[in-house]
FITOR-19277 format. One record per residue (C-alpha): residue number from 1; x, y, z. Coordinates in steps of 0.02 Angstrom, whole numbers, padded with zeros to 5 digits. Layout:
BEGIN
+-----+--------+--------+--------+
| num |      u |      v |      w |
+-----+--------+--------+--------+
| NUM |      X |      Y |      Z |
...
+-----+--------+--------+--------+
***
This chain:
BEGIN
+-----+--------+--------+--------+
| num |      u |      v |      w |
+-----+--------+--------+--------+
|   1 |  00661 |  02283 | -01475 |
|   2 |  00699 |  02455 | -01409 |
|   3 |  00831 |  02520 | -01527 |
|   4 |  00693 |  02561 | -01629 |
|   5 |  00603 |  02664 | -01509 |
|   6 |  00744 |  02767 | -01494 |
|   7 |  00690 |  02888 | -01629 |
|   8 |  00488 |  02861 | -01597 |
|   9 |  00487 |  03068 | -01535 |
|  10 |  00554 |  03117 | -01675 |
|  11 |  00428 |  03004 | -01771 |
|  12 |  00285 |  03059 | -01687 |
|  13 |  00314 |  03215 | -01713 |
|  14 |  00351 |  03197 | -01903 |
|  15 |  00164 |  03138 | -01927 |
|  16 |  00101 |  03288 | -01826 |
|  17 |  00175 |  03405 | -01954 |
|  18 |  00102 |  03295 | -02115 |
|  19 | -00062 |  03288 | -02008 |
|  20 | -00077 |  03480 | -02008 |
|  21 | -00013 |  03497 | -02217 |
|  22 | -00176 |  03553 | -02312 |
|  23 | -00131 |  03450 | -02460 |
|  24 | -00154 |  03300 | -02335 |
|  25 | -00314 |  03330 | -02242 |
|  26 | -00372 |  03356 | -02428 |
|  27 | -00329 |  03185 | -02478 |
|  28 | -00470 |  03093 | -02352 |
|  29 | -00409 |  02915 | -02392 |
|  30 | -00213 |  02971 | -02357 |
|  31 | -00268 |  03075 | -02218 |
|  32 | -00365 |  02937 | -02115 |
|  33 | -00210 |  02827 | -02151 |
|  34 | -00088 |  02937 | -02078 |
|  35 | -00203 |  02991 | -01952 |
|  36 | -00202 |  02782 | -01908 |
|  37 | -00004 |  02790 | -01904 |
|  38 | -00020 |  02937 | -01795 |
|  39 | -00148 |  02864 | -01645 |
|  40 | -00038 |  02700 | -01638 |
|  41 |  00151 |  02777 | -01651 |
|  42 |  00093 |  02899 | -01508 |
|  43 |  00021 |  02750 | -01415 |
|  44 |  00179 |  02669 | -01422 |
|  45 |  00296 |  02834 | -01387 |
|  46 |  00168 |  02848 | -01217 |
|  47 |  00199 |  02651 | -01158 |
|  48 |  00380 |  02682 | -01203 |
|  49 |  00387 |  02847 | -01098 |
|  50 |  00301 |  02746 | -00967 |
|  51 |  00418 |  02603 | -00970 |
|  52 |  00582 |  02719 | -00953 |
|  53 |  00519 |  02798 | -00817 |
|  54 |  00496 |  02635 | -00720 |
|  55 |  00656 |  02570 | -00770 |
|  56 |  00729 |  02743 | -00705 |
|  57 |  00635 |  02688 | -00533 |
|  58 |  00699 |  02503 | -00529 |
|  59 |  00888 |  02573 | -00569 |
|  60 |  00864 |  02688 | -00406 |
|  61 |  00800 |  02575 | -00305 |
|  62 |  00944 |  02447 | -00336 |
|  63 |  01050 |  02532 | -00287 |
|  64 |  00990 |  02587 | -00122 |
|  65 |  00996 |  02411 | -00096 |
|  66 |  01183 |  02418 | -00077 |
|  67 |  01177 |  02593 |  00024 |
|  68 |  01055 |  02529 |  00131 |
|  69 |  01080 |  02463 |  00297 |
|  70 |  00905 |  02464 |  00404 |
|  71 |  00834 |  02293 |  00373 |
|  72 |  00660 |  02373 |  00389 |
|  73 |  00698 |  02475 |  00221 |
|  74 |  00785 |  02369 |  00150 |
|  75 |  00612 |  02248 |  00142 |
|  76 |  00503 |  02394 |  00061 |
|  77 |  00639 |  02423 | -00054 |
|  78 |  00633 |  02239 | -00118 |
|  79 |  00451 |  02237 | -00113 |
|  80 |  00446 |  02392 | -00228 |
|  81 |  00578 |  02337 | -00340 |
|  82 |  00457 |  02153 | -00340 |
|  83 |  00305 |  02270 | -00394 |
|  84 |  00407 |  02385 | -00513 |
|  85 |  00466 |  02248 | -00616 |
|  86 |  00322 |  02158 | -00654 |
|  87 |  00252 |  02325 | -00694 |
|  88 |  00412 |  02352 | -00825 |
|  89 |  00385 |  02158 | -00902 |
|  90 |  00187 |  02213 | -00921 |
|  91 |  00233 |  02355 | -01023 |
|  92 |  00355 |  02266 | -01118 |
|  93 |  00231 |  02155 | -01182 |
|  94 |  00101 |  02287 | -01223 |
|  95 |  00238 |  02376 | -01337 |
|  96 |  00296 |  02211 | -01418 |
|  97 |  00095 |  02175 | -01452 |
|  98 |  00089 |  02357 | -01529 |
|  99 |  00243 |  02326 | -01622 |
| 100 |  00189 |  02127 | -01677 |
| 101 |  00150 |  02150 | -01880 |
| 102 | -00020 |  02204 | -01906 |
| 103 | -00169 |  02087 | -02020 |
| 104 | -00213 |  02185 | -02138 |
| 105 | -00378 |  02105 | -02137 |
| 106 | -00419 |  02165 | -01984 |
| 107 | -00486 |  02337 | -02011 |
| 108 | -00614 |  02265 | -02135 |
| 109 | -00787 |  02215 | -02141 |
| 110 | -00827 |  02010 | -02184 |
| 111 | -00930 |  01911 | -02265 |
| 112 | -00986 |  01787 | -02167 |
| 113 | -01062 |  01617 | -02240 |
| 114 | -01120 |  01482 | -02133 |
| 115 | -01178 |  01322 | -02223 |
| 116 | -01273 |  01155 | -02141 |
| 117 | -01162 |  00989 | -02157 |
| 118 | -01196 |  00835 | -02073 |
| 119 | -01361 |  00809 | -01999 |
| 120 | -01473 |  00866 | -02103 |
| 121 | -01615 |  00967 | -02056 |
| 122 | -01529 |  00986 | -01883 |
| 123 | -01401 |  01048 | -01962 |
| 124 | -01509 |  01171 | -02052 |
| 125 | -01590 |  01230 | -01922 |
| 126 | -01406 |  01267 | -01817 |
| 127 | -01368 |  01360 | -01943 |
| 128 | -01503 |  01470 | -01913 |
| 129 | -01473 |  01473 | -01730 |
| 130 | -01269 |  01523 | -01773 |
| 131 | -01316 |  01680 | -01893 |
| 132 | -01431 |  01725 | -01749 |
| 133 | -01300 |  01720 | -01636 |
| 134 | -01179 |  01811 | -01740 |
| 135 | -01310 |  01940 | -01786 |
| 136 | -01352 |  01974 | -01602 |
| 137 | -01155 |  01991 | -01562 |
| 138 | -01147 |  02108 | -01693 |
| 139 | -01300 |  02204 | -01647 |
| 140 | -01194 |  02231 | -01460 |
| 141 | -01050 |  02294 | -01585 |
| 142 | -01156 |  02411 | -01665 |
| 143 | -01114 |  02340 | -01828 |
| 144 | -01237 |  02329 | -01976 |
| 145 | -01288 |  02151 | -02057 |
| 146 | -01339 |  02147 | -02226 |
| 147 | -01426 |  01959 | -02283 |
| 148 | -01331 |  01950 | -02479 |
| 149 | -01405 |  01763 | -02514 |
| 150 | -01473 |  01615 | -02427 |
| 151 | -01563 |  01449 | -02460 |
| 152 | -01700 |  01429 | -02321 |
| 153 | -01784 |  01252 | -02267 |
| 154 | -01984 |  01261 | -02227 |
| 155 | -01947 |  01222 | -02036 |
| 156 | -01850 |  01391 | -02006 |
| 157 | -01672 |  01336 | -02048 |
| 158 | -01544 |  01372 | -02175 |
| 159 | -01442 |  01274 | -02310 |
| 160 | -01333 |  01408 | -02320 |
| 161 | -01333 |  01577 | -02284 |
| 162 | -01237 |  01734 | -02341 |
| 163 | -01214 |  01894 | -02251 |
| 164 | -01113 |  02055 | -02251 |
| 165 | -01055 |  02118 | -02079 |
| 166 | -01006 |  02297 | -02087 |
| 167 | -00915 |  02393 | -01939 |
| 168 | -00780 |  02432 | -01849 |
| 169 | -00635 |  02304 | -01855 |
| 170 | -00751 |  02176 | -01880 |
| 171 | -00634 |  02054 | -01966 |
| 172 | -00491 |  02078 | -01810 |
| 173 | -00648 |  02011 | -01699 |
| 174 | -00718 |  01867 | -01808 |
| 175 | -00588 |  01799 | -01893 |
| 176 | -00573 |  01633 | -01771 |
| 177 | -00750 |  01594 | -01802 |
| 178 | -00691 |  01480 | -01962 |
| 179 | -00716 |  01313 | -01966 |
| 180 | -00815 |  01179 | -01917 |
| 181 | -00940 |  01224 | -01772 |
| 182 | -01024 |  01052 | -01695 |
| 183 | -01180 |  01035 | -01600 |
| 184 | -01260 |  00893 | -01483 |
| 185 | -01429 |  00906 | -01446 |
| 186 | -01610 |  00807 | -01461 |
| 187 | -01690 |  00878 | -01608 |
| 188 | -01866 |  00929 | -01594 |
| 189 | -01918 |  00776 | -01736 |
| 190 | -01832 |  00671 | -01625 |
| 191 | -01980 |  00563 | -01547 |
| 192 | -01866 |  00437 | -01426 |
| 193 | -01755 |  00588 | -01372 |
| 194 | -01600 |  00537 | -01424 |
| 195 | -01451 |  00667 | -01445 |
| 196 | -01372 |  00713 | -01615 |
| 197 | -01228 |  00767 | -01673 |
| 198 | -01249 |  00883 | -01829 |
| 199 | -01125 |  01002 | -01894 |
| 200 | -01111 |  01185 | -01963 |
| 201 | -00974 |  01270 | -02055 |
| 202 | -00940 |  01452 | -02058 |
| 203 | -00820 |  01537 | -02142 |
| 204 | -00763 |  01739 | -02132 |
| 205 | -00688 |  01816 | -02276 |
| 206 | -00647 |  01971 | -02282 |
| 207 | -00710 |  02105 | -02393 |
| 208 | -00631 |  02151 | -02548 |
| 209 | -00637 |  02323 | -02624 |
| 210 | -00639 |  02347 | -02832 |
| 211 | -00481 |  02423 | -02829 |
| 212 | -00419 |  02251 | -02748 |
| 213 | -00451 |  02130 | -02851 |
| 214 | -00500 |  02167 | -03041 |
| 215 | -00590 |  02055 | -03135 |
| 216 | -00626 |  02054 | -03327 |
| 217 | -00814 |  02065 | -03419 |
| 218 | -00746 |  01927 | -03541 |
| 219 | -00710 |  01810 | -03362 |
| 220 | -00887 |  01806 | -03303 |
| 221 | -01027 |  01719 | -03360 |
| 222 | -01199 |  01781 | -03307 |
| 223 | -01373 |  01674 | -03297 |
| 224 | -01526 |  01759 | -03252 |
| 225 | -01678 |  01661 | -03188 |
| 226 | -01817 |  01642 | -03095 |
| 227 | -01815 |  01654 | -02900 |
| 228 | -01877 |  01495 | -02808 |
| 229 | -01906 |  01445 | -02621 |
| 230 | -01979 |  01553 | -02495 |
| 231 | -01966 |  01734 | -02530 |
| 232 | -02169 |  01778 | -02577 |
| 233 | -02266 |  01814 | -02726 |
| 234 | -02172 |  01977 | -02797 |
| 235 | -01997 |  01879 | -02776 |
| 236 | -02057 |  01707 | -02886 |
| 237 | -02133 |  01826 | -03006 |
| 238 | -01991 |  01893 | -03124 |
| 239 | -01823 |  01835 | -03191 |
| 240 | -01733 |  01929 | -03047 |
| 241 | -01638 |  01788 | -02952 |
| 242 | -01423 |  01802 | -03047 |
| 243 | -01278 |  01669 | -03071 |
| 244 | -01138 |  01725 | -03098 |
| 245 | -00986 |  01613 | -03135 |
| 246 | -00806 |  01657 | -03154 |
| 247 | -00753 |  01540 | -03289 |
| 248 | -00562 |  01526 | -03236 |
| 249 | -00570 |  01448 | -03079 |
| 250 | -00756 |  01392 | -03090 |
| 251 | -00817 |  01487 | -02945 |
| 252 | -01018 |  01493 | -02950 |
| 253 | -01126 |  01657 | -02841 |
| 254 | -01318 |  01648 | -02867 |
| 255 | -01405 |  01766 | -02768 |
| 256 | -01579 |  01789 | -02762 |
| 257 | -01649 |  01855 | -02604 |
| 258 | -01662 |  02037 | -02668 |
| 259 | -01822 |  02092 | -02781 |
| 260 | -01701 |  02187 | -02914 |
| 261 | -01608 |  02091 | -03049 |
| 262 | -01477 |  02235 | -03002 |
| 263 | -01457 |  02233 | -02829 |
| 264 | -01443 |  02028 | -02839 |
| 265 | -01302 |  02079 | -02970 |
| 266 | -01182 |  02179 | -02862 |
| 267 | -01236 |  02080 | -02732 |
| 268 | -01166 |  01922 | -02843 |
| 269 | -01008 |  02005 | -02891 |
| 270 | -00954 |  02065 | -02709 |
| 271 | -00965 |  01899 | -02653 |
| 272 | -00888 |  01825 | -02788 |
| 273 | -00744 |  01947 | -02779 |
| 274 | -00716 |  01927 | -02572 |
| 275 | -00719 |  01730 | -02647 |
| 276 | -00568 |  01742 | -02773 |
| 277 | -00475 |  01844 | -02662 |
| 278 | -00501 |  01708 | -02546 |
| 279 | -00466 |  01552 | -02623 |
| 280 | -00325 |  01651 | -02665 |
| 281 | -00245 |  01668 | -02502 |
| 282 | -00318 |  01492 | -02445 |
| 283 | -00198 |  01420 | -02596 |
| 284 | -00050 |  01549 | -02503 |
| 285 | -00102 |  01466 | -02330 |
| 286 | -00064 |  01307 | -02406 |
| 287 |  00084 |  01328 | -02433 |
| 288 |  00171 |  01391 | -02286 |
| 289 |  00016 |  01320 | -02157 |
| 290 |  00186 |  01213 | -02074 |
| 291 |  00276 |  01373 | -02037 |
| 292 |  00134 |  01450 | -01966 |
| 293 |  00119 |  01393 | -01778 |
| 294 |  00067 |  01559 | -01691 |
| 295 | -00101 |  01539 | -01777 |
| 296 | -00228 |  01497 | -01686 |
| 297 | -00289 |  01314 | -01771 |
| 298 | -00231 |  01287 | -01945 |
| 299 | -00353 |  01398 | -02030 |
| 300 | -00425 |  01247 | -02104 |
| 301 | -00615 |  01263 | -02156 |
| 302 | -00639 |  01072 | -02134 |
| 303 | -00547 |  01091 | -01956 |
| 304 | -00680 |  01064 | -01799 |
| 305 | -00666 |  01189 | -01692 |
| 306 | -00805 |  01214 | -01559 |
| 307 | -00930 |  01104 | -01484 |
| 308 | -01111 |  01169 | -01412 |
| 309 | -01167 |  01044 | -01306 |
| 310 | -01340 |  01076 | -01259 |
| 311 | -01405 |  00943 | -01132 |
| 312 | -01244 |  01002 | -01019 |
| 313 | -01256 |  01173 | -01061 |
| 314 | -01070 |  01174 | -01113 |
| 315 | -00963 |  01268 | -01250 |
| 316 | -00796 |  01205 | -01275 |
| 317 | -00670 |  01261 | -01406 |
| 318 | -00573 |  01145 | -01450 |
| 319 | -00401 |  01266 | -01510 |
| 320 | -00366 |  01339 | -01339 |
| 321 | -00450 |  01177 | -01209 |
| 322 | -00581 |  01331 | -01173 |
| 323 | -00755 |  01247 | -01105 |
| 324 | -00890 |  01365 | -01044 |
| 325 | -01045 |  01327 | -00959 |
| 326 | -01146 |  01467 | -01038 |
| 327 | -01223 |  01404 | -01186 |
| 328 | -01396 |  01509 | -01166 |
| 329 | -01285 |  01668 | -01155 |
| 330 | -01158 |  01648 | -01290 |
| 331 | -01312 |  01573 | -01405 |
| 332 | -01400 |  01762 | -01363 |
| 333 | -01237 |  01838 | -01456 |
| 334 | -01130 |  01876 | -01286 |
| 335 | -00983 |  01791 | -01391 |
| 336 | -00840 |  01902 | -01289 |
| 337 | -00805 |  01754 | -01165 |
| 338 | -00760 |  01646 | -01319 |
| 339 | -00689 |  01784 | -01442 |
| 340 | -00563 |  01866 | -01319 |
| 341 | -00465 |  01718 | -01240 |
| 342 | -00433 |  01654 | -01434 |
| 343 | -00382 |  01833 | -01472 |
| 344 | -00264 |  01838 | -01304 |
| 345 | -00199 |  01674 | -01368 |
| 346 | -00137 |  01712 | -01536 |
| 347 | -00041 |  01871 | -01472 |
| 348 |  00030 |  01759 | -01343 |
| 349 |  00078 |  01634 | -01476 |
| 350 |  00128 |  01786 | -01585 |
| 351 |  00254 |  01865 | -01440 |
| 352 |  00342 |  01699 | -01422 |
| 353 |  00381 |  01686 | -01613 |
| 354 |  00445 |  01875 | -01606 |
| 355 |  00568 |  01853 | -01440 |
+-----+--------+--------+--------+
***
């Protein structure tokens, strides 16, 4: 792993000089890309300085233990060659995670769709509760999130429901969340208090940029209609609700939520295009799903991953054995106790495929 360190200096210092070319800080989109490189080969070259210098420490220290004859010493000697190794094998594994190939996903803001499955209204109504919860946790991020579509039931829940989640490495932080998400609890219809099971998925796909994915006039076909459902007077008024289908694969948008046939257009073809781009690496998944076992879970939509139970309070996910008894708080959008042990597990995963 370290023969390729060898040169990082030299590296680092390479991107300094390209950093401070005028033809570069010019180019914005080539500029914040190098400027990227920059921050995380520097990061790397710092942990790698770091690392040396403890090695340098160990090397000393073993070989007082030959020179040495006062028993006394010789015991702080041990104990600091105990303390400096585990501090060497810590940084080892923080350059290996910095050097682990990067998602390039993660940088990128999501759309986020969470649909009711089994259970019916119950199920609606989860639904609700989970794009609250999501849209309080990104409120703590201080990301932005933009409703694109949704179908709404009269009792406050949601068939389905569409959103774009803009901010900082958004994607890195969500991108475990897909699946199915089950709940057990006594629905408020419920008249003999029984407990149901309903189910929710979600599913976080990232978004796609034009330049990304083109797709042809001649491909699409577009139906414009009247909005129905809740939404007021000035929604149910004019043909403003869109359908767009992409008549290769099939894949049917409608949004509707907005008042302007326009905005429900681009708001159509973004999610269609995050869709196709998609389904396209869903099909690549597929394929090579049995090679892939530092993922955490298969990555399969229909796959249950996490449990609220609400008469005991509980949260357990179901990939990593994690159970929680803090259902109120992670339900309020304090999702970090869930987010960062599956995060901490797929780099572990990830670090024993690269060794």
């Amino acid at each position: 792993m370290f023969a390729q360190l060898e040169n990082i200096g030299e590296k680092r210092q390479e991107l300094e000089e390209r950093l401070s070319d005028p033809s570069l800080i010019a180019d914005h989109v080539q500029f914040r890309t190098v400027a990227k490189e920059h921050a995380l080969i520097s990061r790397i070259h710092d942990l790698y300085s770091k690392y040396q210098s403890v090695e340098e420490e160990l090397n000393e220290n073993r070989g007082m233990l030959s020179d040495e004859e006062d028993e006394e010493m010789l015991d702080l000697v041990r104990a600091e060659i105990e303390e400096l190794t585990a501090k060497a094998d810590q940084l080892q594994n923080e350059i290996r995670l910095l050097l682990l190939p990067k998602d390039p996903n993660d940088e990128k803001n999501i759309l986020l769709e969470i649909r009711a499955g089994t259970g019916g209204d119950e199920a609606a109504l989860f639904a609700a509760d989970l794009f609250r919860m999501y849209s309080r946790f990104a409120e703590l991020q201080g990301w932005k999130v933009e409703v694109m579509t949704s179908s709404p039931i009269g009792i406050g829940g949601f068939k389905e429901i569409i959103a774009l989640i803009s901010g900082n490495r958004v994607y890195s932080k969500l991108k475990f969340e897909c699946g199915v998400h089950r709940v057990q609890r006594v629905p408020e219809t419920e008249a003999q208090g029984r407990i149901h099971t309903s189910a929710v998925t979600v599913a976080v796909i990232p978004e796609v940029e034009e330049v990304e994915l083109n797709i042809e006039p001649n491909e699409l076909r577009i139906d414009v209609f009247r909005s129905s459902g809740p939404g007021g007077q000035s929604v149910n008024t004019t043909d403003s609700a869109i359908r767009i289908t992409h008549l290769p694969t099939g894949l049917v948008v409608t949004c509707q939520d907005e008042k302007s046939q326009h905005k429900n257009k681009a708001q159509a073809l973004k999610v269609l295009r995050a869709r196709l781009l998609d389904q396209m690496e869903q099909e690549r998944h597929d394929k090579i799903s049995k090679d892939r076992k530092s993922q955490v879970g298969s990555g399969d939509r229909s796959e249950r991953i996490r449990t609220y139970n609400f008469p005991q309070g509980r949260v357990s996910d179901h990939r990593i054995n994690l159970t929680l008894y803090k259902l109120d708080e992670i339900l309020l959008g304090k999702l970090d106790s869930v987010i960062l042990p599956l995060i901490a597990h797929s780099q572990a995963e990830a670090l024993k495929t690269a060794h």
